[in-house]
C-alpha positions as CSV (number, residue, x, y, z in Angstrom):
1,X,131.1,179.0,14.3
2,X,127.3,179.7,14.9
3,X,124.7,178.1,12.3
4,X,122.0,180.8,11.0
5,X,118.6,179.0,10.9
6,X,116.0,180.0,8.3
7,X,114.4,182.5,10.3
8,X,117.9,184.3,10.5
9,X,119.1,184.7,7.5
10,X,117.8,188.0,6.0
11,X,116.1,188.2,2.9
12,X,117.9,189.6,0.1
13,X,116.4,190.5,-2.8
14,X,117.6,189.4,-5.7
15,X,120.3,191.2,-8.2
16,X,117.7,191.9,-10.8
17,X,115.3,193.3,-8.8
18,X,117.2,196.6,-7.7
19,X,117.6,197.5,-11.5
20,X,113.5,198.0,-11.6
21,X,113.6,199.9,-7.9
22,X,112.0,203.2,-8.6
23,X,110.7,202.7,-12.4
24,X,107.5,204.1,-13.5
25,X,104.7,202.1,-14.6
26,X,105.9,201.7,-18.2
27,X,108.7,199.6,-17.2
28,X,106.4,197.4,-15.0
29,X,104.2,197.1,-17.9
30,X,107.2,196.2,-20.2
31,X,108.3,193.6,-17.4
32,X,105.4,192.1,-17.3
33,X,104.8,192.0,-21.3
34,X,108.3,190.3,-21.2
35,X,107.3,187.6,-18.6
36,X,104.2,186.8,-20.6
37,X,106.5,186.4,-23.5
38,X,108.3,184.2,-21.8
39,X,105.8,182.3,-20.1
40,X,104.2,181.6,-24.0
41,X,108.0,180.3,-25.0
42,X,107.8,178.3,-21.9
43,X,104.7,176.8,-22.9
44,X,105.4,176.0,-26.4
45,X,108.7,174.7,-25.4
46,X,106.4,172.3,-22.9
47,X,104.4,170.9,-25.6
48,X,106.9,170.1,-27.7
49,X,109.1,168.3,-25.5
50,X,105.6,166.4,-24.8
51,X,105.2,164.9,-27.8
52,X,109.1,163.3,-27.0
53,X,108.4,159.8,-26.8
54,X,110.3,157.8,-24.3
55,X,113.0,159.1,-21.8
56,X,114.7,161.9,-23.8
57,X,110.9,163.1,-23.8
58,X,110.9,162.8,-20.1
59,X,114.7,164.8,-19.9
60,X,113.7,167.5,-22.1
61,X,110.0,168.0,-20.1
62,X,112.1,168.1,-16.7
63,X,114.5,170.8,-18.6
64,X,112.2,173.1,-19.7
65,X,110.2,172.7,-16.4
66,X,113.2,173.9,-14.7
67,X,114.2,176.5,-17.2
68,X,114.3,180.3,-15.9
69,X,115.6,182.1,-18.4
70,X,114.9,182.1,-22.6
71,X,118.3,181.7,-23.0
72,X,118.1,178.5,-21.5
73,X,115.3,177.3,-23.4
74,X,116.8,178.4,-26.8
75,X,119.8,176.7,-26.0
76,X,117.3,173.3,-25.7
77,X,116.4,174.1,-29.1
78,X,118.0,172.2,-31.0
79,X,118.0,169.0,-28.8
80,X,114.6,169.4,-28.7
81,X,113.7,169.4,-32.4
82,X,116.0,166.6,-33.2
83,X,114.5,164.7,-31.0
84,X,110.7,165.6,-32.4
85,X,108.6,162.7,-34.5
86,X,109.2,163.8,-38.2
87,X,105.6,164.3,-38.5
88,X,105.4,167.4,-36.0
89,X,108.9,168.4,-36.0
90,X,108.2,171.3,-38.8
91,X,104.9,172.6,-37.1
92,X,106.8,172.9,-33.6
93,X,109.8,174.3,-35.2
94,X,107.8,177.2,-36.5
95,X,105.5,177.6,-33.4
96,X,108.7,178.1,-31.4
97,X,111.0,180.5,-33.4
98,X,107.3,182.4,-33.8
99,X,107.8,181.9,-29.7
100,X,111.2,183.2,-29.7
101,X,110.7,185.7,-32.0
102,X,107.8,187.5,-29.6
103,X,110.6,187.4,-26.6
104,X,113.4,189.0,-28.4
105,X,111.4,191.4,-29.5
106,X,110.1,192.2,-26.0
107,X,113.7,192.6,-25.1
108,X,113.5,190.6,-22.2
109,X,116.8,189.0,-23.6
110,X,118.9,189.1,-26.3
111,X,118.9,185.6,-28.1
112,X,121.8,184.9,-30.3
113,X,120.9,184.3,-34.0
């Protein structure tokens, strides 16, 4: 069996990519209204795992670091508050369903309720 190095192995693109081949310019805008959306979640999500003390703070940065998706993030959700001080835990709760709420909207992916 021969082994493929890097320079071998063809790019593919990936799966999502071929649903947006050919749109017009209102679906890139919409794509890219929905990435900002997400990047804002993202963001949001990263300052409230911040004010995590110790190493659940630390597990929760690392999981929203590496999160791709707002599914994935709203899934965190509830770790995440519960593990907020009491003192911000409301103020972040509202900043992110505000968060949440702008990427649903967007449609860039359904979120269950």
């Amino acid at each position: 069996m021969e082994t493929l190095t890097l320079r071998e192995i063809p790019d593919f693109l990936p799966p999502w990519s071929y649903a947006s081949a050919g749109s017009d310019r209102r679906g890139h805008a919409q794509r890219v209204a929905a990435r900002r959306a997400f990047i804002e979640l993202k963001l949001g999500f990263t300052r409230a795992a911040a004010a995590v003390p110790g190493p659940d703070g630390a597990d929760l940065q690392s999981q929203v670091r590496h999160a791709s998706e707002p599914i994935e993030l709203w899934l965190l959700r509830g770790r995440l508050l519960a593990a907020l001080p009491d003192e911000t835990a409301e103020i972040q709760a509202r900043e992110l369903a505000l968060a949440m709420a702008g990427v649903d909207r967007l449609g860039a992916q359904r979120l269950p309720r």
